[in-house]
N, C-alpha and C positions, 0 to 999 in steps of 0.2 A: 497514367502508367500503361504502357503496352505492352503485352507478352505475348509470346511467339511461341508457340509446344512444338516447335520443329518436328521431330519424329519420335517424339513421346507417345507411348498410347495411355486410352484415358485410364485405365487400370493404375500407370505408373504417375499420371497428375493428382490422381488421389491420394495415391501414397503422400505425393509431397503434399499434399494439402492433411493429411494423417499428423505428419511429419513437423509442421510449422505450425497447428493448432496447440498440440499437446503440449509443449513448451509454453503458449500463451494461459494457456486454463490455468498450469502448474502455477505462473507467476501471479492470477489472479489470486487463487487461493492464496498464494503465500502474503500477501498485501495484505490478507483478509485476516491473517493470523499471525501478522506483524503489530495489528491495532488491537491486537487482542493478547500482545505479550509474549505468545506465544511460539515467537522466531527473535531474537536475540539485534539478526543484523540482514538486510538484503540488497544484494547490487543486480540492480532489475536489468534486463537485455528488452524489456516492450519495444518494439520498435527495428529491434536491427534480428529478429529469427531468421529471416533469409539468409544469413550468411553463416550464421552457426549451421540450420540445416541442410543448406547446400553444399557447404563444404562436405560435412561428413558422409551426406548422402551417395559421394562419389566416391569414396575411400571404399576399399575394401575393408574389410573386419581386420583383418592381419596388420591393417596398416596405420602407421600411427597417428594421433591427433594431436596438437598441445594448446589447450584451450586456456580461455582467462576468464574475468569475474562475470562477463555477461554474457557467454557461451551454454546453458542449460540445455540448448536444442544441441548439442554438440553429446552430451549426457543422455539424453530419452534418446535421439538418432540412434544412440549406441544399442539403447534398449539395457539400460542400466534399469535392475529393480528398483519400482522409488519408492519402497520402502529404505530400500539403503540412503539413497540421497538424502530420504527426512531423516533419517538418523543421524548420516552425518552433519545435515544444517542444527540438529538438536543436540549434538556433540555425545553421541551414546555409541555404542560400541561395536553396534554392528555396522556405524559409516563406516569411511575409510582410512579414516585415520587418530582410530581411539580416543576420538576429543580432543587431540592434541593441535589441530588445526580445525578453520573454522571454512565457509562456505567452497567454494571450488579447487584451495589451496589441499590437491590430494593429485596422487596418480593409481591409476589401475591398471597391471599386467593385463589381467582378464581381459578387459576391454580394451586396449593398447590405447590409454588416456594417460597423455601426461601434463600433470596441472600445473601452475604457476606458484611463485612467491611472488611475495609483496614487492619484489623488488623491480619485477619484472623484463628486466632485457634479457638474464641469463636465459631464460624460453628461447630463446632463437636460439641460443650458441648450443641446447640442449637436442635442437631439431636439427642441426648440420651435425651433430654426432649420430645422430639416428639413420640419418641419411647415409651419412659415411659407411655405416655399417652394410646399408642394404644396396649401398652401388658396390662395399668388397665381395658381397656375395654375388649381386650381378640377379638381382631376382625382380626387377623392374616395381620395387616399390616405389613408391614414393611418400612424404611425411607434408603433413599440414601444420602449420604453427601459428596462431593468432597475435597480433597486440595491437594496440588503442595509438591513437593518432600521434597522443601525449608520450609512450614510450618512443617512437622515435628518434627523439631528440638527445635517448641515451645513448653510451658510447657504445654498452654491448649491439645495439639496432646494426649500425657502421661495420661494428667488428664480425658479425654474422653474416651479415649480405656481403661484403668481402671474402669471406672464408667460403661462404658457399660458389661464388662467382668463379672464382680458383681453382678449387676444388670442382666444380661442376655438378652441385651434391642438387640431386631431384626435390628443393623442398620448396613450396608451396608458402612465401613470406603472406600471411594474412593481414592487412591492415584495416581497421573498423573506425574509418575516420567518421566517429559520431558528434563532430563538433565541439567541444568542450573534455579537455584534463581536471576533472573536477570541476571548478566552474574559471576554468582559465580559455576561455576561443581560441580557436585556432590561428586566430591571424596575430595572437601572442604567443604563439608557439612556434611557427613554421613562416617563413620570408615567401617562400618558392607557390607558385599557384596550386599546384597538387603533386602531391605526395609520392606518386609513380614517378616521379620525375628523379625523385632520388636514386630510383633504381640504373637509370640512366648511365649514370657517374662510375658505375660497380661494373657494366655492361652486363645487364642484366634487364631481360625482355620484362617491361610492365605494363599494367591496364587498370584504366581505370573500368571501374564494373558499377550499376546502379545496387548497391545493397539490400534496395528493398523489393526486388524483382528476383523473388524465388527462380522462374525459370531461368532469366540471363546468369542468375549465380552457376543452377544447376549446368546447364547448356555449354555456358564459356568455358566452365571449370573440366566438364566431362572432355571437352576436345586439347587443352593444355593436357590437361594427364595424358591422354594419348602420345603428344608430343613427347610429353616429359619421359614415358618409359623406353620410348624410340630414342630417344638420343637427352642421357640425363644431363639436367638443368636446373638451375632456379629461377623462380617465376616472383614477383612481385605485385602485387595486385591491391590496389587502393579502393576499398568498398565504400563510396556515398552512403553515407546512413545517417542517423541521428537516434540521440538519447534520449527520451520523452521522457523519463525520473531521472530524479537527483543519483549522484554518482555513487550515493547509497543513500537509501530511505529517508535518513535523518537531516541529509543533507539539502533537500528539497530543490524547487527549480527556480530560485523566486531571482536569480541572475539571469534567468532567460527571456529575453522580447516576447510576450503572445503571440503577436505575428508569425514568430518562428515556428512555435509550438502548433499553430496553427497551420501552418504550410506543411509541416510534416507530418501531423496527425490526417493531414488527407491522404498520404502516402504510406498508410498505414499495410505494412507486409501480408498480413493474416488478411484484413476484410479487402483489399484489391483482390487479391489473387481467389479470396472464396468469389467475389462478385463475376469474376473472370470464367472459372468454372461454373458458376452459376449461368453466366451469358451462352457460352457454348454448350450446355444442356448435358454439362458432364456429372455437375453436382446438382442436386433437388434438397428441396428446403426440409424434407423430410429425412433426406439420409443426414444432412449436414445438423440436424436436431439430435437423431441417434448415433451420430459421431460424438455429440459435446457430452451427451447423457452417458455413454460406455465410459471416454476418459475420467469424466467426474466421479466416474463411480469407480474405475481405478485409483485415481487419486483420496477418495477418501477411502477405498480399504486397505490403503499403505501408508496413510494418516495412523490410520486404528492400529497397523502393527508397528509402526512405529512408537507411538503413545503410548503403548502396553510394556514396550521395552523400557527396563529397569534404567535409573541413572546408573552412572559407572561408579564401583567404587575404588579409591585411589590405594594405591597401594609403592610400597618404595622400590620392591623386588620387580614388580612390574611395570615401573617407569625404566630403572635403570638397565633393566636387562634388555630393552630393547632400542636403549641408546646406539648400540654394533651389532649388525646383522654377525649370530652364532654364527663360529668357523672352527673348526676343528684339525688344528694342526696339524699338520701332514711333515713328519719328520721322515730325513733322508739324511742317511748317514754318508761321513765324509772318505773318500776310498783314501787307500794309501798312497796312490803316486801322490808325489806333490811338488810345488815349482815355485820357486821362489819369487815374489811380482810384488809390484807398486801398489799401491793403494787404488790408484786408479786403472790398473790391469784389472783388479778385481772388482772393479765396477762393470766395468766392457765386457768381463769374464762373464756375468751375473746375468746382463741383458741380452748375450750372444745365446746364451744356454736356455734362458727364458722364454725368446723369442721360437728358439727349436722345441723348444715342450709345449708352449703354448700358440698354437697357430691361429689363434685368437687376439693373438697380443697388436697391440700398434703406437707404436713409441712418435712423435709429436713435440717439435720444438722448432724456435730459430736456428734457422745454417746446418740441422742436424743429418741432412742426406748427403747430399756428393762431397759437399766440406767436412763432414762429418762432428761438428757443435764448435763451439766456443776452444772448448779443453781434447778435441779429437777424439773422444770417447766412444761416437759411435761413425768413428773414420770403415769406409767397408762396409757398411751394416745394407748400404743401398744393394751392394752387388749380391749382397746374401739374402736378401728379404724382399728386397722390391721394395718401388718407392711407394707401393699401396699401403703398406706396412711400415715405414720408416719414411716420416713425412714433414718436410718443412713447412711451416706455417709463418703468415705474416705475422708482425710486431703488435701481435694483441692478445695477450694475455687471459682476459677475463674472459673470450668467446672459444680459447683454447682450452682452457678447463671445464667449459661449460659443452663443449665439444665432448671433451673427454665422459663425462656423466651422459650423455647420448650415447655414445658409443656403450658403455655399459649397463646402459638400459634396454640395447638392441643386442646382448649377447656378449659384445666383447670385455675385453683388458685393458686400461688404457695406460699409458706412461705421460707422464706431460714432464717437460724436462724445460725449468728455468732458466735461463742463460747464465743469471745470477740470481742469488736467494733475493737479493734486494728487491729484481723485477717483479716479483711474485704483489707486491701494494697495490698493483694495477689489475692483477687477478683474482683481488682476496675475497671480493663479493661471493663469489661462487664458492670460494674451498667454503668460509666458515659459516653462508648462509643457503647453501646449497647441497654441497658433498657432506657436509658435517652433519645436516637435519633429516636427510631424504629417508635415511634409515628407521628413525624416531618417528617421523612426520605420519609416512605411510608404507613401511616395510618394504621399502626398495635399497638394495646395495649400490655403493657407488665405489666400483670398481677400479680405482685412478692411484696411481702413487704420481706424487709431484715432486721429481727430484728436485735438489736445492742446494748448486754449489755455493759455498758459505764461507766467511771469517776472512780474518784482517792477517797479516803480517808478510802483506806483498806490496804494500803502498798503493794500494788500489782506490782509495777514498773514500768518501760520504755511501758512494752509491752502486761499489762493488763488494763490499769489507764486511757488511752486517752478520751478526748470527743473532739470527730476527726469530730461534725457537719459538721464544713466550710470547708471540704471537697467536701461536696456535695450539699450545699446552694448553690453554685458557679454555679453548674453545670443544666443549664436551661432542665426541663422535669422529673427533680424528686421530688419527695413532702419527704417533711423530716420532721418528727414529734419528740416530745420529752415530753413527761409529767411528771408533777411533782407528782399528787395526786392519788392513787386508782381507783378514779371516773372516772377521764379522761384517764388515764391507758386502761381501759375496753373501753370505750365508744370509743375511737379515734383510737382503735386498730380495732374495729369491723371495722370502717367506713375505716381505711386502708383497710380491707381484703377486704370490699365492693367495693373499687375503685378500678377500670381498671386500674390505671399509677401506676409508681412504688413509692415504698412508702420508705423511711429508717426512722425506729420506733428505735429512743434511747431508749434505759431504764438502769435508773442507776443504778448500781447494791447497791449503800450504802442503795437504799431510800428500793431494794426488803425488807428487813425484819424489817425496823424500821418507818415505815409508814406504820401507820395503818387509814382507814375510813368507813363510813357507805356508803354501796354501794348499789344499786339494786341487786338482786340477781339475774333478768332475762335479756334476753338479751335488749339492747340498745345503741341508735350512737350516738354520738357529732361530728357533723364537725368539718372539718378540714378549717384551716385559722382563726379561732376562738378565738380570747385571751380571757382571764378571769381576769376579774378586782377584786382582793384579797380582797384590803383596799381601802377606800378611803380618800383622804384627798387634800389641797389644797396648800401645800406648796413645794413638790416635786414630781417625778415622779419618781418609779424607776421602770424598766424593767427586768425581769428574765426568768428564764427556767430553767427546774430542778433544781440539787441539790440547787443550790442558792437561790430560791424561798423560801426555810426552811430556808435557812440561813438569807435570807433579813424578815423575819416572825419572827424567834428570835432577830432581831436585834430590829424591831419595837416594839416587846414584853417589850425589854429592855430598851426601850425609847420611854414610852407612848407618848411624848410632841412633836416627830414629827406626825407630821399629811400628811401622802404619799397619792398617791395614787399607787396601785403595781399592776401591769400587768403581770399577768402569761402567756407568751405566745404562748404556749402547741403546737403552730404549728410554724414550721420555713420559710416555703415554703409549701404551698401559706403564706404569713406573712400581720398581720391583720393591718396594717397601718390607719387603720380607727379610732381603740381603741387610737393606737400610739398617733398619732398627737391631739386627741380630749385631752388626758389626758395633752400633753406638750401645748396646749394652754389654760388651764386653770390655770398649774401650774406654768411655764413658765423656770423652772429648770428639770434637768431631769439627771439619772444615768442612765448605763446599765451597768447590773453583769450578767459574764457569767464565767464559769468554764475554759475554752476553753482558751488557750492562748492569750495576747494582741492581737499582731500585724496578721493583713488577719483574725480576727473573724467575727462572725458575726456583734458583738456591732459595729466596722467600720462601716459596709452599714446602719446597722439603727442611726448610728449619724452621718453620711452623709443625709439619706433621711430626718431626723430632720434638720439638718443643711438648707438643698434646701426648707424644706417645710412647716417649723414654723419656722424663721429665727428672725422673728419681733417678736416672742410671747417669746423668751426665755430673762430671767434676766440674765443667767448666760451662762460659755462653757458648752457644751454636754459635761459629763466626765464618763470614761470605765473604770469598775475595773476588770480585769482577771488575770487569772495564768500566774506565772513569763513564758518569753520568753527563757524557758528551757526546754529539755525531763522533763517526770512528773518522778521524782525518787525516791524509794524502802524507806530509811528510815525513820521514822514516823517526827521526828526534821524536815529532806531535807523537805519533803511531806507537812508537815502543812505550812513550809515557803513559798511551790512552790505553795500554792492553796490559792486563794485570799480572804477567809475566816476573816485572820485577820488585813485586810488591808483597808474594805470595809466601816467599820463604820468611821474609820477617814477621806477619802475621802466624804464619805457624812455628815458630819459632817462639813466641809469643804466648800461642795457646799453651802451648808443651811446658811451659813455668806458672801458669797459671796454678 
């Protein structure tokens, strides 16, 4: 191995030899206190410290990192107390993320460290939102993002280095090709001889860099950043390295050739580069003894205050309460003028006004700048906002919302707007293993609403028609909204943009052009969790949410002689169980129509929670009327049959003689 200190001075070789020890001691200890029970789980980086602390050693502190399981030098580089770290590998309270996640699965403002999920691609599409933010601001940051050889091959890898390529976003793709996904080789992972090559395809400058050569990390990377603030870019950079432990502890290396092991353990990071310093008479064997003796004795007085620290103890108030980063509603009341508009005026109304109050905001979708989307919603938004602000993006979903949590992690607002609710299956990894957790995980907000045009009764078929709600009712830390009327359209859309957690805003696309109401014309909020009580009456209840809401409205039209009461319940999550119950204990019958398929809808869990919590007040069964338990399909005959439209009045018809 040779290394070059170009115009390093030795002050600054030490650091990095500082830099790329401290990491190694930490993982020796941790080995040492794995066989002693007392660390649970460890995914060792022995072997690849160069690249963890090179990278970060070129970052400025402001500037962000997004590391993965064998990145620790990325963590000390930062000069994270570790006492916190042992806490958080020991799942106590002062890590970072209340025990609720285990080894690097965390992120920290303080240190601007943003950690991974299990799932790992969304990291990229989380550092082209970080990016995004710091090329709107124009402040020549740039963002580092790590993954492993074996993530690659996912589709967010593709969907990220595209959208940065496009985009021109300054980040820094890290790839840690240490030979093995587990114990899968790389020559059953990847066809192509190396892996910068991918970058190729994207047009995007890459290099290949020897990983275990602190200075070439340090050296190449310092002169790219240069580059990259002069004129921003994405860089791609494929790090030779290797994994000398099993891909966690338990896993062992007994898949690996010796030979291998063998060839690589001569290229070991830490003892070349100390022999290196050693050779040029910059390290002596006496300073490099009271280097190892100062760390270790760091390490074990943040052992001691770790160890001293209590287990957690669990409680219900404090799990739940920090499922949704606190937001305190910001009510704006609605002026008098008012104008009478579409459903879908008041959408455009909502973003137009949103985008003027928040110059933070950045709305993100297909076709949605000079074309202005799919439905023309945000037709003009280009000539008002700039296309920095209102931003078409290509046909990838999952790096677009994963996009959008960057950007919210760098400051902003984000909108991600679906073409169709259906497209959203291809993005869902990030809303409900991503945007849903980040808040619980380690008290980060994820400021994203994903709009979601939705529902059947245009003959659009399989794979425009869905109202795919309970997909993400399900899923605890996202708020999921749906309106039936213009008024609340506007109103409940503001208050999404307003709220910090993530929001999925249905809008159905039948009610855009044939629902029309008198509206405020300036801005104003309605919260969320809020139902609306339509009608009133005392003989039945019936429950809806969009499109059905019109439909159970002509039904009563057409049968003045039921006397309902109809709860429009505009929000799905949070869900106003208050209205709920108050209405089924007075009436003591009770429907819920919903578009949405029978079986796993929502109407299930609210006539379950009617069931537990007005049991004695009801005369009759809870009864669901939804679309047949079929894909929703194309011809108008299939389509009217599959949507429960004409099925709804004889079931309540039904209930009402019970």
């Amino acid at each position: 191995m040779i290394f070059y200190r170009q115009n390093l001075t030795d002050a600054q070789l030490l650091d990095l030899y500082k830099k790329i020890l401290k990491p190694r001691l930490i993982e020796e200890k941790m080995l040492i206190l794995i066989r002693q029970g007392k660390v649970s789980k460890w995914f060792s980086g022995i072997g690849q410290e160069a690249i963890a602390v090179g990278v970060t050693a070129i970052l400025d502190e402001s500037e962000y990192v997004l590391p993965m399981h064998r990145n620790l030098g990325v963590f000390t580089t930062r000069n994270i107390p570790l006492h916190r770290l042992f806490s958080q590998w020991q799942g106590k309270a002062n890590g970072f993320t209340k025990g609720r996640d285990r080894s690097f699965h965390f992120g920290t403002q303080e240190y601007k460290i943003i950690g991974m999920i299990s799932h790992l691609g969304p990291q990229l599409g989380i550092a082209d939102g970080i990016a995004l933010a710091d090329k709107l601001q124009k402040n020549k940051k740039i963002t580092a993002v790590f993954t492993g050889e074996g993530a690659t091959s996912e589709g967010d890898f593709h969907e990220a280095l595209n959208i940065a390529a496009v985009w021109k976003l300054p980040v820094m793709f890290v790839i840690e090709n240490n030979g093995y996904g587990l114990s899968t080789p790389t020559n059953e992972q990847y066809a192509c001889e190396n892996l910068a090559d991918k970058g190729v395809g994207y047009g995007i400058d890459s290099y290949i860099i020897d990983g275990n050569n602190i200075l070439e990390v340090y050296n190449k990377l310092s002169q790219l950043k240069k580059h990259m603030q002069e004129d921003p870019h994405p860089v791609l950079l494929e790090f030779k390295t290797f994994r000398m432990r099993g891909h966690e502890e338990a896993s062992g290396t007994k898949y690996v050739p010796q030979e291998l092991m063998d060839e690589w353990a001569a290229k070991d990071p830490v003892t070349n580069y100390r022999d290196y310093l050693t050779e040029i008479g910059v390290l002596t064997a006496e300073y490099d003894e009271q280097l190892h003796a100062e760390i270790k004795q760091e390490i074990d007085e943040n052992l001691a205050i770790a160890n001293a620290e209590s287990e957690i103890i669990p409680t219900y108030s404090g799990e739940l309460d920090d499922v949704y980063k606190p937001y305190q509603y910001e009510e704006v009341s609605p002026s008098s003028e008012i104008k009478n508009v579409r459903f879908i005026d008041a959408i455009r109304n909502s973003l137009e006004q949103s985008m003027l109050r928040h110059n933070n905001l950045v709305i993100m979708g297909q076709d949605i700048a000079e074309y202005g989307g799919a439905f023309k919603i945000t037709d003009g938004f280009v000539e008002l906002f700039g296309k920095g602000r209102v931003r078409n993006t290509p046909i990838c979903e999952s790096a677009v919302v994963s996009a959008g949590m960057g950007l919210s992690i760098n400051g902003y607002k984000a909108i991600v707007e679906m073409q169709f609710a259906d497209f959203v299956s291809t993005g869902f990894n990030p809303i409900v293993n991503l945007l849903a957790k980040s808040h619980y995980r380690w008290s980060e907000k994820a400021d994203v609403v994903v709009r979601m045009p939705c529902g059947g009764g245009t003959q659009a078929g399989p794979f425009h028609s869905q109202t795919n709600e309970a997909w993400f009712t399900k899923t605890p830390g996202l708020k999921v909204v749906y309106p039936a009327f213009p008024y609340d359209a506007k109103g409940l859309l503001n208050s999404s943009i307003n709220d910090p957690n993530p929001v999925l805003f249905f809008e159905h696309k039948q009610l855009y052009r044939s629902v029309y109401q008198d509206i405020p014309v300036d801005y104003y909020t309605i919260p969320l969790g809020k139902a609306a009580l339509l009608k009133e009456g005392n003989q039945v209840t019936i429950i809806a949410f969009g499109a059905p809401v019109h439909w159970a409205l002509d039904t009563l039209a057409n049968n003045p002689d039921i006397k309902a009461d109809l709860i429009d319940l505009r929000t799905l999550q949070p869900l106003d169980t208050e209205t709920i119950f108050a209405s089924v204990k007075k009436t003591g019958k009770v429907i819920i129509y919903q578009e949405d398929t029978l079986f796993g809808g929502i109407a299930s869990d609210i006539s379950a929670l009617i069931m537990e919590e007005c049991f004695e007040y009801l005369d009759a069964p809870v009864k669901r009327v939804a679309s047949l338990d079929s894909p929703i399909p194309f011809t108008k005959a299939l389509e009217d049959q599959f949507l429960p439209k004409n099925r709804f009045e004889e079931v309540l018809s039904d209930l009402l003689k019970y």
